[in-house]
Biopython code that builds the backbone (N, CA, C, O; Angstrom):
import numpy as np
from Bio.PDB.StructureBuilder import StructureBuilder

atoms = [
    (1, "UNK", "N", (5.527, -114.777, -161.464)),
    (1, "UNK", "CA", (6.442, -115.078, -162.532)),
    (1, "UNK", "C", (7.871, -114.850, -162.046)),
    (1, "UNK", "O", (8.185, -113.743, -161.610)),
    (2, "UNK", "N", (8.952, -116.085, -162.116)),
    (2, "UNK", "CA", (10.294, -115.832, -161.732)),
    (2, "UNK", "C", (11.004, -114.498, -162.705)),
    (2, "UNK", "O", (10.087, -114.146, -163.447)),
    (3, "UNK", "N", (11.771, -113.963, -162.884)),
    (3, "UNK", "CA", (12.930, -113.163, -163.147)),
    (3, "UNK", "C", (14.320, -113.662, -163.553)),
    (3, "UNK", "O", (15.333, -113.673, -162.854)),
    (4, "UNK", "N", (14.202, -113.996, -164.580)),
    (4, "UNK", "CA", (15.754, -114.791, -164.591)),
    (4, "UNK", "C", (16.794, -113.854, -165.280)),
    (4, "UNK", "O", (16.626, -113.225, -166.325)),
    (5, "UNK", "N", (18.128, -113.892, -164.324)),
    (5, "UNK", "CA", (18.635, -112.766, -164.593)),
    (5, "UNK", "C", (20.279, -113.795, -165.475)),
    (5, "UNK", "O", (20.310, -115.023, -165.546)),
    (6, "UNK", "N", (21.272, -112.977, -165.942)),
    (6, "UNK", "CA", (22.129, -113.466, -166.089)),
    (6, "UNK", "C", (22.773, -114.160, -165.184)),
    (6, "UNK", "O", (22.497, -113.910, -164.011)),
    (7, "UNK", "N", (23.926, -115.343, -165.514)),
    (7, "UNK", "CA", (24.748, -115.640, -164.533)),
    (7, "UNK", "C", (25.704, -115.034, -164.356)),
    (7, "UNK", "O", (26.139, -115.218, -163.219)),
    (8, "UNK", "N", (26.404, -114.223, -165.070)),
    (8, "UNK", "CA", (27.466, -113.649, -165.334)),
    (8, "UNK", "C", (27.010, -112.558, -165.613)),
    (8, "UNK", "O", (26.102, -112.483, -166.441)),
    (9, "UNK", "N", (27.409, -111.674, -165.129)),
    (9, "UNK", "CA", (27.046, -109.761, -165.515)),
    (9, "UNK", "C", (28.005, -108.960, -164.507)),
    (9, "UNK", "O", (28.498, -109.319, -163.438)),
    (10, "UNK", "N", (28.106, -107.648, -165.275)),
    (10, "UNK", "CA", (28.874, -106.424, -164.553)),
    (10, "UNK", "C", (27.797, -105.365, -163.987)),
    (10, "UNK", "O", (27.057, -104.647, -164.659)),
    (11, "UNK", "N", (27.897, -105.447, -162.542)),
    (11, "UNK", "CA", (27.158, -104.784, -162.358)),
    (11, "UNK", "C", (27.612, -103.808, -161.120)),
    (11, "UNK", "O", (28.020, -104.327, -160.081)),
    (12, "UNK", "N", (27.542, -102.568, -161.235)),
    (12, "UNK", "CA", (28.018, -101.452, -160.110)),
    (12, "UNK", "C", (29.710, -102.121, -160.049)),
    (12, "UNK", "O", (30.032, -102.863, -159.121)),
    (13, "UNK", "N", (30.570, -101.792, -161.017)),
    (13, "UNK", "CA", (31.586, -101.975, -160.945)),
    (13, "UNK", "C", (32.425, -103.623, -160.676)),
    (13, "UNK", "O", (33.605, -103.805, -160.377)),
    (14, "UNK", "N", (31.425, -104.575, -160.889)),
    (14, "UNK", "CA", (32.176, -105.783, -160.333)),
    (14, "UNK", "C", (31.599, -106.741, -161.600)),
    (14, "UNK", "O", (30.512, -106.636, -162.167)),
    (15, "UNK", "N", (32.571, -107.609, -161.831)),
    (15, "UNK", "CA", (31.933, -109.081, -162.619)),
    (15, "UNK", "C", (31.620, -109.986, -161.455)),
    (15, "UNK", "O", (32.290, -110.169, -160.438)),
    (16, "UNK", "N", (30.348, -110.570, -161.845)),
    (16, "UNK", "CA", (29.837, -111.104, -161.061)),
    (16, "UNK", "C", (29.094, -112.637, -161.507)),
    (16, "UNK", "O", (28.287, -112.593, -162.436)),
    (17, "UNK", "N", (29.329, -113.776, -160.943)),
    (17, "UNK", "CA", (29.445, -115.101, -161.649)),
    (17, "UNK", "C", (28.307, -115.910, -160.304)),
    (17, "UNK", "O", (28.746, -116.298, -159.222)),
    (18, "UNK", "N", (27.587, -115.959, -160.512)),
    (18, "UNK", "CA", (25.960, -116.579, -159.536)),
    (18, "UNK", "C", (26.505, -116.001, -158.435)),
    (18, "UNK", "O", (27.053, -116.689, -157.574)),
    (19, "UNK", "N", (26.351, -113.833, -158.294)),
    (19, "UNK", "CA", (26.216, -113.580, -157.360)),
    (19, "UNK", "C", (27.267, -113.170, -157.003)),
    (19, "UNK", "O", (27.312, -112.000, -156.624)),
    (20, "UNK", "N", (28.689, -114.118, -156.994)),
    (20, "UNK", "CA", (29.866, -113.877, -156.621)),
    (20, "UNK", "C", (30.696, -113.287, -156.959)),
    (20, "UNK", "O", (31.012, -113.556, -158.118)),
    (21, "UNK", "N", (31.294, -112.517, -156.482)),
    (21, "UNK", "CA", (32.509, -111.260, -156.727)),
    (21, "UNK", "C", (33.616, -111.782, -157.285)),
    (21, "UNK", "O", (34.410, -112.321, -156.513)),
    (22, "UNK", "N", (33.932, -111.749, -158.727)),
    (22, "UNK", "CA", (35.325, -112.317, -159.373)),
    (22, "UNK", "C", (36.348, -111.130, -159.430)),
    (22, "UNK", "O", (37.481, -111.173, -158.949)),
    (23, "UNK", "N", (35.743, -109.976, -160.140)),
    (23, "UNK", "CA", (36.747, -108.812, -160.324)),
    (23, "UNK", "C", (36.254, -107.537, -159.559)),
    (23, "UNK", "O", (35.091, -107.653, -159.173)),
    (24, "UNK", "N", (36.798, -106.467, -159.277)),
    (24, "UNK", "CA", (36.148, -105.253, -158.374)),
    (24, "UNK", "C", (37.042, -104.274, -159.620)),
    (24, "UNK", "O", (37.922, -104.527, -160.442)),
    (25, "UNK", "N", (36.299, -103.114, -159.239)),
    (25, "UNK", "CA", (37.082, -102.297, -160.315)),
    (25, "UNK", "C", (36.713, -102.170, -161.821)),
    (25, "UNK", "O", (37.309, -101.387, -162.560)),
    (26, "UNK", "N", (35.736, -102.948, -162.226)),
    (26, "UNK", "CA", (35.887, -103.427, -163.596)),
    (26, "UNK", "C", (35.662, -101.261, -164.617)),
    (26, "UNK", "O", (35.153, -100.291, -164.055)),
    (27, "UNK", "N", (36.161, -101.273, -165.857)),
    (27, "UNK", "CA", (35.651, -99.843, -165.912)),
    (27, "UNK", "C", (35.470, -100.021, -167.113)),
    (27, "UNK", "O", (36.031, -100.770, -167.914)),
    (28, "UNK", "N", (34.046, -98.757, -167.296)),
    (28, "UNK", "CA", (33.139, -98.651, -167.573)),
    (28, "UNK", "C", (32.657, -99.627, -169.259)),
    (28, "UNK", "O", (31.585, -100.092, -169.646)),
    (29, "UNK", "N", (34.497, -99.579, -170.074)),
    (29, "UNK", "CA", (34.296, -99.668, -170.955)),
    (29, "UNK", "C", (34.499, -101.659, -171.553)),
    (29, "UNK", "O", (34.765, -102.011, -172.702)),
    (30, "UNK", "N", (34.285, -102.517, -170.442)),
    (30, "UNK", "CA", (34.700, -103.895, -170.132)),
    (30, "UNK", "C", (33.347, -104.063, -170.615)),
    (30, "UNK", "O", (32.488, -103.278, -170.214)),
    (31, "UNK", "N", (33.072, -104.914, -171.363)),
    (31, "UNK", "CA", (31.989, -105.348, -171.297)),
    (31, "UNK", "C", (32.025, -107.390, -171.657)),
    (31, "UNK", "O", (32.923, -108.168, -171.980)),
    (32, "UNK", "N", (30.451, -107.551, -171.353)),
    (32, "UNK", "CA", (30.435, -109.046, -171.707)),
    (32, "UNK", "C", (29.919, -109.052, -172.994)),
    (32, "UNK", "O", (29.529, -108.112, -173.688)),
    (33, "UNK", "N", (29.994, -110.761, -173.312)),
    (33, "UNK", "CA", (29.468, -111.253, -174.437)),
    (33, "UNK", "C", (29.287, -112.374, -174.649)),
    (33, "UNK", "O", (30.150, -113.170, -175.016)),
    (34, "UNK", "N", (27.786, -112.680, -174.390)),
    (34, "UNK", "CA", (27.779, -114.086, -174.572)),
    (34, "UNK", "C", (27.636, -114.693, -175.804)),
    (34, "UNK", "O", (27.645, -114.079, -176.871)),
    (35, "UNK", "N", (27.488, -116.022, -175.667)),
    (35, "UNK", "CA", (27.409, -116.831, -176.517)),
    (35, "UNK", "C", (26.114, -117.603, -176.919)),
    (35, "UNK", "O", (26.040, -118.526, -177.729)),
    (36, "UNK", "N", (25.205, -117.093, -176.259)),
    (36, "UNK", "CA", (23.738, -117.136, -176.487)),
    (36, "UNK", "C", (23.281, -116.103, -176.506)),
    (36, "UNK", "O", (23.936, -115.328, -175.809)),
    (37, "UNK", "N", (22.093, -115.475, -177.165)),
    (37, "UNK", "CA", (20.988, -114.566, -176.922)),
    (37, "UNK", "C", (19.725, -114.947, -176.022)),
    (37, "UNK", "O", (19.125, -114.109, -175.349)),
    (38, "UNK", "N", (19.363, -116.388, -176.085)),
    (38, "UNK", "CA", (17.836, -116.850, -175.902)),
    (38, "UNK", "C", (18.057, -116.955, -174.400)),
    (38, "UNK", "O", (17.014, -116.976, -173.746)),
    (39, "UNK", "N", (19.099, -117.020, -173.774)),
    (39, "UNK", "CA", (18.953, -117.815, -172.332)),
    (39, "UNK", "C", (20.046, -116.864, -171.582)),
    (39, "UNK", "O", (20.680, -115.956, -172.120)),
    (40, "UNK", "N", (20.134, -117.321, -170.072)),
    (40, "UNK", "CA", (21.370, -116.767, -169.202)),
    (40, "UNK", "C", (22.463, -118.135, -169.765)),
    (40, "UNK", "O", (22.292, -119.350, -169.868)),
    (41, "UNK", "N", (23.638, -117.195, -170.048)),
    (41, "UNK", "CA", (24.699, -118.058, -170.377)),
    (41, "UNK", "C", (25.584, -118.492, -168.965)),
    (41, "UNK", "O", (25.630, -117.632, -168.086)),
    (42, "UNK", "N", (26.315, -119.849, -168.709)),
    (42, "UNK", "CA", (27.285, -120.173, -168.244)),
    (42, "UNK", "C", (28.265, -119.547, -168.297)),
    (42, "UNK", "O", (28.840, -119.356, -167.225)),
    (43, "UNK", "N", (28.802, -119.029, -169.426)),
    (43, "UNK", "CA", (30.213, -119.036, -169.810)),
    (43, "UNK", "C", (29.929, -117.136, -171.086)),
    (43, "UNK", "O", (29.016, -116.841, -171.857)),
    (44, "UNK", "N", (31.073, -116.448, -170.726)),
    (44, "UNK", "CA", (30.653, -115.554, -171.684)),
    (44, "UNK", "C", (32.269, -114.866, -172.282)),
    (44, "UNK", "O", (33.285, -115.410, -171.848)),
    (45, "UNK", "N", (32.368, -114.069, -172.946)),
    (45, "UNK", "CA", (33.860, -113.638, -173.799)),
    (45, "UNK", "C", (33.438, -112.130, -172.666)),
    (45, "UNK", "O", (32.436, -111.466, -172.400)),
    (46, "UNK", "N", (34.839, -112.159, -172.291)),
    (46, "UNK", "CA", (35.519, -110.754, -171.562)),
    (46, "UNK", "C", (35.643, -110.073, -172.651)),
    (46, "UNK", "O", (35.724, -110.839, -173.611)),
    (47, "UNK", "N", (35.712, -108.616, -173.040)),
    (47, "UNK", "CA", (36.234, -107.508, -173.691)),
    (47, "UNK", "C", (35.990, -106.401, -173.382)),
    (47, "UNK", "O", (35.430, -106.125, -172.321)),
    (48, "UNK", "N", (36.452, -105.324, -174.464)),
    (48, "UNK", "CA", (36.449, -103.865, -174.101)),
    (48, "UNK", "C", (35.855, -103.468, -175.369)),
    (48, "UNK", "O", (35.832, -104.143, -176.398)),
    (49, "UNK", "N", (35.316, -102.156, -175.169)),
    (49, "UNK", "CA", (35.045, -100.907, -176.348)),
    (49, "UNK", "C", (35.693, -99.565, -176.025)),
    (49, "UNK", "O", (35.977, -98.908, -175.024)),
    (50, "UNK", "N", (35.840, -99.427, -177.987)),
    (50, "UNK", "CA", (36.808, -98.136, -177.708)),
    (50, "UNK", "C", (35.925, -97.575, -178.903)),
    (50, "UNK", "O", (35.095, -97.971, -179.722)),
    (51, "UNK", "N", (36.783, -96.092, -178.409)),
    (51, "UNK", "CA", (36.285, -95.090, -179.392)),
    (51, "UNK", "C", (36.925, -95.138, -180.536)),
    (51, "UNK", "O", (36.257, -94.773, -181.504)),
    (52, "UNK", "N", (38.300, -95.564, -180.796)),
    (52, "UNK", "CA", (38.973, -95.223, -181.616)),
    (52, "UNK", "C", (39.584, -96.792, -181.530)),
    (52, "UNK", "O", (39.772, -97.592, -180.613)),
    (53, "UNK", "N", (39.797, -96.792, -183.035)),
    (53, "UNK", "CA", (40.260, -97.903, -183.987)),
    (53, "UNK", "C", (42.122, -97.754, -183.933)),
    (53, "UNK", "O", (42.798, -96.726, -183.965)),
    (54, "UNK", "N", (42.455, -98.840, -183.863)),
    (54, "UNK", "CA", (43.756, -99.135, -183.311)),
    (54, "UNK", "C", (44.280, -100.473, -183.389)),
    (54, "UNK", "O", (43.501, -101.412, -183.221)),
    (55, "UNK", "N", (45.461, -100.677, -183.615)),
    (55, "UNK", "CA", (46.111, -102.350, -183.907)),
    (55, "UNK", "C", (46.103, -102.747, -182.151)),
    (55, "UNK", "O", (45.901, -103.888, -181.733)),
    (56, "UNK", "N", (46.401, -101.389, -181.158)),
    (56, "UNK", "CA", (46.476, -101.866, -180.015)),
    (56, "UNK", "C", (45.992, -101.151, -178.858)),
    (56, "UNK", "O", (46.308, -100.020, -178.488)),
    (57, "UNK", "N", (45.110, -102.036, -178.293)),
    (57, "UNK", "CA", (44.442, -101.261, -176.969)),
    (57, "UNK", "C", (45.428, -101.792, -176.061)),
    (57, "UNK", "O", (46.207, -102.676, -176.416)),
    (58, "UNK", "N", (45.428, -101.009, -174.251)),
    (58, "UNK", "CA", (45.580, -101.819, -173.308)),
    (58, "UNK", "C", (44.524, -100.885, -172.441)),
    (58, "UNK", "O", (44.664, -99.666, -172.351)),
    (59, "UNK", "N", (43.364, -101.682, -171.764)),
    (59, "UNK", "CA", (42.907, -101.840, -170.832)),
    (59, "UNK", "C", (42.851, -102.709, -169.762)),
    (59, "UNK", "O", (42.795, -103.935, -169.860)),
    (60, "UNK", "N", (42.870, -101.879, -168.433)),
    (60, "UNK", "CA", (42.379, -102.580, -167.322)),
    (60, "UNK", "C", (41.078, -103.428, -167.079)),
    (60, "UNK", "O", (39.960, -102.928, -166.955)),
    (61, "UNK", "N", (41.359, -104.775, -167.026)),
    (61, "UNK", "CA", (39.824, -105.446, -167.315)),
    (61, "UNK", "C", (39.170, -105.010, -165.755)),
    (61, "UNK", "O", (37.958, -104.799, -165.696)),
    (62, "UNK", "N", (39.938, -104.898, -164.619)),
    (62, "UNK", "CA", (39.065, -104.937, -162.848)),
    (62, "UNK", "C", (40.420, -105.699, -162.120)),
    (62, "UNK", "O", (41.464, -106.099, -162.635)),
    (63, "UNK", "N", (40.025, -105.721, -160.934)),
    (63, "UNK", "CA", (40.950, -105.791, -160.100)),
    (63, "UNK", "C", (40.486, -107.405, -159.863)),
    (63, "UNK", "O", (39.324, -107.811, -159.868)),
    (64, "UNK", "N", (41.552, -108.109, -159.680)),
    (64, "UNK", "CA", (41.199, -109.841, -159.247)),
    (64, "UNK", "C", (42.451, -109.875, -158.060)),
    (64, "UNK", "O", (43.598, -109.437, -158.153)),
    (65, "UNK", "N", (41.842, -110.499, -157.024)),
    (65, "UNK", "CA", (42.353, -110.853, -155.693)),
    (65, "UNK", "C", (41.620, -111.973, -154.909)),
    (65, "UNK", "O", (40.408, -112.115, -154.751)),
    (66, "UNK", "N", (42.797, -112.843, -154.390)),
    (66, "UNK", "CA", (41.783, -113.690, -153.927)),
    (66, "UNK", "C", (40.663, -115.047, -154.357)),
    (66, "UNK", "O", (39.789, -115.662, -153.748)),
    (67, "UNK", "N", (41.069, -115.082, -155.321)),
    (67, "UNK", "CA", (40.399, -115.641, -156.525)),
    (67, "UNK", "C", (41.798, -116.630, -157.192)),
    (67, "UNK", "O", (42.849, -116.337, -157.762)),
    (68, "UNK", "N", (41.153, -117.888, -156.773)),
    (68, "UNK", "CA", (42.286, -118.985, -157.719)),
    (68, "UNK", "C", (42.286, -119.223, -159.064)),
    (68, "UNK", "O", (41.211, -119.811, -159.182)),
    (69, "UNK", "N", (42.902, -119.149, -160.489)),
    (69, "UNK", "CA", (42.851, -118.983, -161.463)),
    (69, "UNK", "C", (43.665, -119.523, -162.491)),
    (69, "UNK", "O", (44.792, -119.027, -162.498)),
    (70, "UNK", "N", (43.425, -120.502, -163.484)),
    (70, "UNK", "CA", (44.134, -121.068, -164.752)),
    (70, "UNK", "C", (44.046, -120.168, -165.349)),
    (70, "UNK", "O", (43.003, -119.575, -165.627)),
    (71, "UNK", "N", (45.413, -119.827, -165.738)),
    (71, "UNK", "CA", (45.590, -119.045, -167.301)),
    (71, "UNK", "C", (46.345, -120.105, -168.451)),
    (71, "UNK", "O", (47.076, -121.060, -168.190)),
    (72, "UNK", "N", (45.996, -119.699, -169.546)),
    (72, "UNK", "CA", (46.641, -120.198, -170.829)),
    (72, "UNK", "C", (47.689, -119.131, -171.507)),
    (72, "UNK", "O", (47.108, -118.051, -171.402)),
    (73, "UNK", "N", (48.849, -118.927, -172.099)),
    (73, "UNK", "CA", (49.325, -117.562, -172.355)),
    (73, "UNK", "C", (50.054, -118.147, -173.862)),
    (73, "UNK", "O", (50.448, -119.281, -174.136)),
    (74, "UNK", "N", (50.053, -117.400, -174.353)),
    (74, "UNK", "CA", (51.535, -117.639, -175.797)),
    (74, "UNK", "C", (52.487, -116.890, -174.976)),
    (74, "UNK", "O", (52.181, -115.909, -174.299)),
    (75, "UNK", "N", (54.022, -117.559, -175.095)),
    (75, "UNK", "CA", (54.852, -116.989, -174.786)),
    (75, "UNK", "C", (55.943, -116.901, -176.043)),
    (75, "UNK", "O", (56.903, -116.131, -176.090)),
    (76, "UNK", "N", (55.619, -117.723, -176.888)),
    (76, "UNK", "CA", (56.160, -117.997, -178.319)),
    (76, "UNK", "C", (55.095, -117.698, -179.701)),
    (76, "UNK", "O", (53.885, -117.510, -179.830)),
    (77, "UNK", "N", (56.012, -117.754, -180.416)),
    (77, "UNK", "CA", (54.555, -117.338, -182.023)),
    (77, "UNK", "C", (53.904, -118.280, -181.732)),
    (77, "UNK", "O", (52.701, -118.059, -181.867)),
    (78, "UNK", "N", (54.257, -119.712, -181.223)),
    (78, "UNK", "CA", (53.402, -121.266, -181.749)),
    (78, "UNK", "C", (53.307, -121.684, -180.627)),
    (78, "UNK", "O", (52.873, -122.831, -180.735)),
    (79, "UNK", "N", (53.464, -121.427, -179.537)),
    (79, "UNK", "CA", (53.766, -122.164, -178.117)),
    (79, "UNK", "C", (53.106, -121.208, -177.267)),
    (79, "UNK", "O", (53.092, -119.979, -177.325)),
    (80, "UNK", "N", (52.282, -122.423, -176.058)),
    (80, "UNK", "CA", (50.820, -122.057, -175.460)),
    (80, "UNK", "C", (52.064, -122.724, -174.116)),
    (80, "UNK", "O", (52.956, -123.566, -174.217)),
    (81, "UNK", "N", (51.545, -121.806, -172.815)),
    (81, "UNK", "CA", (51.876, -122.307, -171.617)),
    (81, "UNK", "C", (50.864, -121.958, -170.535)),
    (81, "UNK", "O", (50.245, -120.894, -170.562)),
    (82, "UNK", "N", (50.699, -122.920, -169.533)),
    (82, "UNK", "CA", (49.739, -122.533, -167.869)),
    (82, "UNK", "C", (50.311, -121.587, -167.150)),
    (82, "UNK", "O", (51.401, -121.121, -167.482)),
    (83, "UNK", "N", (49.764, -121.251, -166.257)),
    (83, "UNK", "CA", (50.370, -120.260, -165.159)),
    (83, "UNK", "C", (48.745, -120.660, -163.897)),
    (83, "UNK", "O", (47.570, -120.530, -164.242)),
    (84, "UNK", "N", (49.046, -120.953, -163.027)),
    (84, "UNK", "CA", (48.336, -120.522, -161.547)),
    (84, "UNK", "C", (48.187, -119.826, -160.805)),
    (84, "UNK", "O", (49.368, -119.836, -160.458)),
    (85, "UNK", "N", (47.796, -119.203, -160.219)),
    (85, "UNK", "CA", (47.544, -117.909, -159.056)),
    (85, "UNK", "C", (46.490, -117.542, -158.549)),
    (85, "UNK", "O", (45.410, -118.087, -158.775)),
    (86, "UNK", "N", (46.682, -116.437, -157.695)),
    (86, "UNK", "CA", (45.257, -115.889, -157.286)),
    (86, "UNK", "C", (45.255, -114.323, -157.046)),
    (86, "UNK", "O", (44.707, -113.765, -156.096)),
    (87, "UNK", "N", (45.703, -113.934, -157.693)),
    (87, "UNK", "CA", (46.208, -112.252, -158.307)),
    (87, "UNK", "C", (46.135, -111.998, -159.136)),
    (87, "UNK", "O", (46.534, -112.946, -159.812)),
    (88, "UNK", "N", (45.691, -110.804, -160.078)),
    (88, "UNK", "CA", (45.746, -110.369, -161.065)),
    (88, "UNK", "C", (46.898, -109.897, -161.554)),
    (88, "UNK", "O", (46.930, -109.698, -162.768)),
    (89, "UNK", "N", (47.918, -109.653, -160.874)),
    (89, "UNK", "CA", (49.002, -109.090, -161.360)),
    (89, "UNK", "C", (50.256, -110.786, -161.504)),
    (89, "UNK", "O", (51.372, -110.789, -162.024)),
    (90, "UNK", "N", (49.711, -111.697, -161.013)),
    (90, "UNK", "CA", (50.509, -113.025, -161.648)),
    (90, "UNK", "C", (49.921, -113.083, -163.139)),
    (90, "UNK", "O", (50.600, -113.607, -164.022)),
    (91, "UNK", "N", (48.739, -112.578, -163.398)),
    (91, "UNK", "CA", (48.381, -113.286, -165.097)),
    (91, "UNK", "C", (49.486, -112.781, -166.184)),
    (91, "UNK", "O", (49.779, -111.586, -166.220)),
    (92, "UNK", "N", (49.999, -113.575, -166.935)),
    (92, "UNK", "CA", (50.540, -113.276, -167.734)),
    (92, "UNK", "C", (50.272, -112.728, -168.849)),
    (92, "UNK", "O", (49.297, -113.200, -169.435)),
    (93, "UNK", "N", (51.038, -111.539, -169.541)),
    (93, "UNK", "CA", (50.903, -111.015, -170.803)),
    (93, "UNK", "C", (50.615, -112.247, -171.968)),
    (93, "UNK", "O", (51.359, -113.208, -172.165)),
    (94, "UNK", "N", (49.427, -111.972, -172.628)),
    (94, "UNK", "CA", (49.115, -112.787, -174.373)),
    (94, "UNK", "C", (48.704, -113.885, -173.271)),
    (94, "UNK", "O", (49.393, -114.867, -172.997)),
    (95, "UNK", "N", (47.715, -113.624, -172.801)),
    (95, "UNK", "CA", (46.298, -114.659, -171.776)),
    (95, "UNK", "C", (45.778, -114.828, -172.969)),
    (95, "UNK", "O", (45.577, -113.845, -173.683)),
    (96, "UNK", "N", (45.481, -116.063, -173.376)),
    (96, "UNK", "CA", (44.547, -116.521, -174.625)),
    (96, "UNK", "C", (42.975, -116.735, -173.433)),
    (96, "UNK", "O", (42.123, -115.856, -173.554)),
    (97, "UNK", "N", (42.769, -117.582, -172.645)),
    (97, "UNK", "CA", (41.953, -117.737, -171.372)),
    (97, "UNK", "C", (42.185, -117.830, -170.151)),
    (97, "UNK", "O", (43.366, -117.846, -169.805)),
    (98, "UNK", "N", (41.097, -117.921, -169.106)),
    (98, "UNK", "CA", (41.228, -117.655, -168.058)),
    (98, "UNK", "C", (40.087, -118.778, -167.415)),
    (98, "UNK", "O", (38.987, -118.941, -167.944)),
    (99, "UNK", "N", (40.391, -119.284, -166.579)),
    (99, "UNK", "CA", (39.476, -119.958, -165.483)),
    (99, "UNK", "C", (39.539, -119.733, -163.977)),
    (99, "UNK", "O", (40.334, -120.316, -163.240)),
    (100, "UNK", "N", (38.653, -118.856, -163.588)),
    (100, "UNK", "CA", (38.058, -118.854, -162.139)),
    (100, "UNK", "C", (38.025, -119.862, -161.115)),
    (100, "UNK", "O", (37.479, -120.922, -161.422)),
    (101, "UNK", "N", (38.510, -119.739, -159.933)),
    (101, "UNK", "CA", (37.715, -120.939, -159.287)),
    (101, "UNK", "C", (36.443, -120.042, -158.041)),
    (101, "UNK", "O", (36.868, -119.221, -157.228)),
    (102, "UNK", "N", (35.190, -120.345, -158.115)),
    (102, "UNK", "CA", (34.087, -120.105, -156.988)),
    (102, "UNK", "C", (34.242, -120.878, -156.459)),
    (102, "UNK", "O", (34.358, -121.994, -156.964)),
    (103, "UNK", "N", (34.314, -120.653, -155.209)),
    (103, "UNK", "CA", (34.149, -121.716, -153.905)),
    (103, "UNK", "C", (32.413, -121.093, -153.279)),
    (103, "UNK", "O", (31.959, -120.050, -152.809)),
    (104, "UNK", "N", (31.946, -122.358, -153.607)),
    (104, "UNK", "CA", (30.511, -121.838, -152.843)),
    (104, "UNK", "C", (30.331, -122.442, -151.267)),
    (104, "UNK", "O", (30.540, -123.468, -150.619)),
    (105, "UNK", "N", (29.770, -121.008, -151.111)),
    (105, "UNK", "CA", (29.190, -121.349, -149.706)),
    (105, "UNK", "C", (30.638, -120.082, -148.742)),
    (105, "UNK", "O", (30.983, -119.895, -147.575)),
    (106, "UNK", "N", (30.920, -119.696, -149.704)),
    (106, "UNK", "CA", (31.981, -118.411, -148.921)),
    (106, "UNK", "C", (31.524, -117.178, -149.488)),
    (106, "UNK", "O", (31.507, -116.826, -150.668)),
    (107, "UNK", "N", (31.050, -116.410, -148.155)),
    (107, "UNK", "CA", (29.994, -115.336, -148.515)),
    (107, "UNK", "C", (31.161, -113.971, -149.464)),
    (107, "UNK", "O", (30.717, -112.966, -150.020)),
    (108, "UNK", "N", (32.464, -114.321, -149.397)),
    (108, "UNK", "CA", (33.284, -113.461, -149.970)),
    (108, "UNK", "C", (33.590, -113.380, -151.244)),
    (108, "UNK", "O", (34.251, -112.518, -151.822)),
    (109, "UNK", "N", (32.923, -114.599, -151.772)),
    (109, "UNK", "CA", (33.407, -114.809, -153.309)),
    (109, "UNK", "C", (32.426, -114.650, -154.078)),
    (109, "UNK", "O", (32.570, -114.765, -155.295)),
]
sb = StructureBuilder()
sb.init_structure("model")
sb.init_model(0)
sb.init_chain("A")
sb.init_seg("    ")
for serial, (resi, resn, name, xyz) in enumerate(atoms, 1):
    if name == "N":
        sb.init_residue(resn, " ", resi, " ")
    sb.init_atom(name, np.array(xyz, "f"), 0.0, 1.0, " ", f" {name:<3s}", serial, name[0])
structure = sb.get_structure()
């Protein structure tokens, strides 16, 4: 009988997307969420848990390096802008999403 595991999961400190290393660092309190129960999802919602109730968290989601990436951001109440990179410290503050790029067949990613 196969084993079918997620595609996406945190596991021993890393998010990990078929296998491949997106973030390092991730802590403890990051978790996923997919959008299915019945199956391994494609695609899943990044977040955090806290102990305490608050208008505002800031957590560290993990460390991203190396890794090419679309962001979406508000920089206005009503106004959505892109940004490109491959650093975590280019993403911009009020990231509505994020897109990865995997390059397969590079044992580093």
């Amino acid at each position: 009988m196969a084993i079918i595991t997620p595609t996406i999961m945190i596991f021993d400190k890393k998010l990990l997307v078929k296998d491949r290393t997106i973030l390092t660092n991730v802590t403890d309190n990051v978790i996923t969420t997919s959008g299915t129960a019945s199956s391994p999802s494609e695609g899943v919602f990044l977040g955090a848990e806290f102990d305490q109730d608050n208008n505002r968290h800031v957590v560290p989601l993990g460390k991203l390096q190396d890794v090419l990436f679309f962001s979406c951001f508000r920089f206005k109440l009503w106004w959505i802008d892109q940004k490109m990179g491959n650093r975590g410290s280019e993403i911009p503050m009020e990231t509505q999403f994020l897109l990865v790029e995997i390059k397969y067949g590079y044992d580093h990613l």
